[in-house]
C-alpha angles and dihedrals in degrees: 000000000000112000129194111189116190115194143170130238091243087048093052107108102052086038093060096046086051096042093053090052094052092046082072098045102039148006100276127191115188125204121185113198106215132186142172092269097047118140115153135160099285097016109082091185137339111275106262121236092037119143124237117264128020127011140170103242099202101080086046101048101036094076093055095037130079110245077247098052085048096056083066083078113023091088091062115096097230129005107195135168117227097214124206111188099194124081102215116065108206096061134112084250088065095060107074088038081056093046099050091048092052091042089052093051087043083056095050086059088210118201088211128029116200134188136193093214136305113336099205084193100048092045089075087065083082124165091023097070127116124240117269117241090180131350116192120232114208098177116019090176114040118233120249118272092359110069117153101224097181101062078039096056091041096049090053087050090051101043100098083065100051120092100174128021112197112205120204095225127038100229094071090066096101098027094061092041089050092057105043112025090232099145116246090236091074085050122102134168138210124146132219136281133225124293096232092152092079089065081063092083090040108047132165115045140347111247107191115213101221125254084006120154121180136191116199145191143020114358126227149134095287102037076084097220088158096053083056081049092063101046089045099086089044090056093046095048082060108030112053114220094018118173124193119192130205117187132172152063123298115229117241105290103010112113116195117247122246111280099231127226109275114209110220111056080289112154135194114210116196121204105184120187135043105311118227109246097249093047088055088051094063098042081057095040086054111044128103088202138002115226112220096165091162119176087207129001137174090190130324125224082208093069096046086045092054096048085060094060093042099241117129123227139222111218144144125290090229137119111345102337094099091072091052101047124053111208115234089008109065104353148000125259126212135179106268116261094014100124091179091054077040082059099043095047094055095045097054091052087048101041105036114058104189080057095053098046103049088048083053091056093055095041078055088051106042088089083074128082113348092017099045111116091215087060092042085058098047083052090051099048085054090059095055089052083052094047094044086044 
């Protein structure tokens, strides 16, 4: 079976675990959309001097990738960047970007097309797309205040193509359904697996930092910063020496809250900006707990990021974080938006140790059964022989 898998720079950690457990099972081709603007999980920025088309990733991405970060991807056929020199998206300069890259995927003559969500940019190759055998959907319902209207757009455009969308949680079946009348029999679900590739510019072990709690990513208005902000000064009342650290990069036009005072020797350290991989290794590497104190949520790569480094998390019970957070096993849930629950939650992971330890077993052990990429891809190629039945 021929694969072409299309994926996003935001979208490239989960998109290279999966690619390296398909290259066993299939023939992949991967193809990465850049532009200008492009900042994704492991892409700080987009290489600069690259020509506009197609591209082979590999001697661009070899200098800034560990040699293990690069095996994700050596067992693909081809690796190749789709470039888009120019930085708006809608514009007569898009449109014969748009056309090579659909001519090259029509060459390949794919059994399967794949894509990691909606592509704005290739949807004004229109009519020359392929037809969709599965197109991923990261956040069926947009969060508030921070839709991505482009990959929504994009994925509406698109839809006539797409004969499968695979979501990442089960209770957005309906609701996706719901909006978009697309039949829940085209709909499919399997979640995502761990973000083990991060460990790659930190190895050897993990060395944890004591009574350290970090919040981590892209910053934004549900991340619900402000609602960690509030349980802070109860932590640090209770646990002495406390740190809290804050690292990431705040969206277009959201401006981080005040960090407040904490009693206790208690400290907030605020890292703005996009943090370097290896940077980002260390804060995981060091943390007792991971924050994930989220007014709303589809998944979270957090989350995912924290289990590989075997630390357990206390987030909301929201969205679909409850299928990837077992209470009392690898994390602790609370009630979205409860600072005081947020408090309790974190002072039980940092006070008691039988607790913690047992929560860090089961963050070790997450990349087993639901959340094992062997098993995601076996899911998903199930769901090509359901979309070519």
């Amino acid at each position: 079976m021929r694969v072409l898998f299309y994926t996003h720079p935001f979208f490239l950690e989960p998109a290279l675990h999966f690619a390296r457990e398909m290259a066993q099972r299939c023939e992949l081709h991967l193809m990465l959309e850049l532009t200008p603007r492009s900042l994704g999980s492991l892409l700080a920025a987009t290489p600069d001097g690259l020509p506009t088309g197609l591209s082979d990733a590999d001697p661009v991405f070899a200098p800034a990738f560990p040699p293990g970060a690069r095996a994700y991807w050596s067992d693909a056929r081809s690796f190749r960047l789709a470039v888009y020199g120019n930085a708006r998206t809608v514009h007569p300069a898009t449109v014969p970007t748009s056309l090579r890259v659909a001519q090259a995927i029509d060459r390949l003559a794919p059994d399967v097309v794949h894509f990691d969500d909606g592509s704005l940019r290739l949807a004004m190759a229109f009519p020359r797309l392929p037809r969709i055998t599965l197109m991923n959907v990261h956040d069926p319902i947009p969060h508030r205040g921070d839709a991505n209207r482009r990959i929504e757009l994009g994925r509406r455009l698109m839809g006539r193509r797409v004969e499968r969308y695979r979501l990442h949680s089960e209770v957005f079946r309906a609701p996706f359904a719901a909006r978009t009348g697309v039949p829940s029999t085209r709909i499919d679900v399997a979640p995502l697996g761990v973000y083990d590739i991060l460990r790659e510019w930190a190895p050897g072990p993990v060395t944890r930092a004591p009574r350290t709690v970090l919040f981590a990513g892209r910053i934004t208005a549900y991340k619900g910063l402000d609602v960690l902000y509030a349980a802070a000064p109860h932590v640090a009342e209770r646990i002495a020496d406390v740190r809290f650290v804050v690292a990431g990069r705040a969206t277009d036009g959201y401006v981080l809250p005040q960090s407040p005072p904490l009693p206790n020797g208690g400290r907030i350290d605020v890292i703005a900006g996009h943090i370097p991989n290896d940077r980002l290794a260390r804060l995981h590497a060091e943390a007792t707990v991971v924050a994930c104190p989220y007014r709303d949520a589809t998944q979270s790569g957090v989350i995912l990021t924290a289990y590989a480094f075997g630390t357990p998390v206390v987030a909301s019970a929201v969205g679909g974080l409850p299928e990837y957070v077992e209470d009392g096993t690898n994390g602790l849930l609370v009630p979205a938006g409860d600072a005081e629950a947020l408090a309790e939650a974190i002072v039980r992971v940092l006070a008691d140790r039988a607790i913690r330890e047992r929560l860090q077993e089961g963050a070790a052990a997450a990349r087993e059964g639901r959340l094992a990429w062997p098993r995601i891809a076996d899911l998903v190629l199930d769901f090509y022989r359901a979309a070519s039945g």
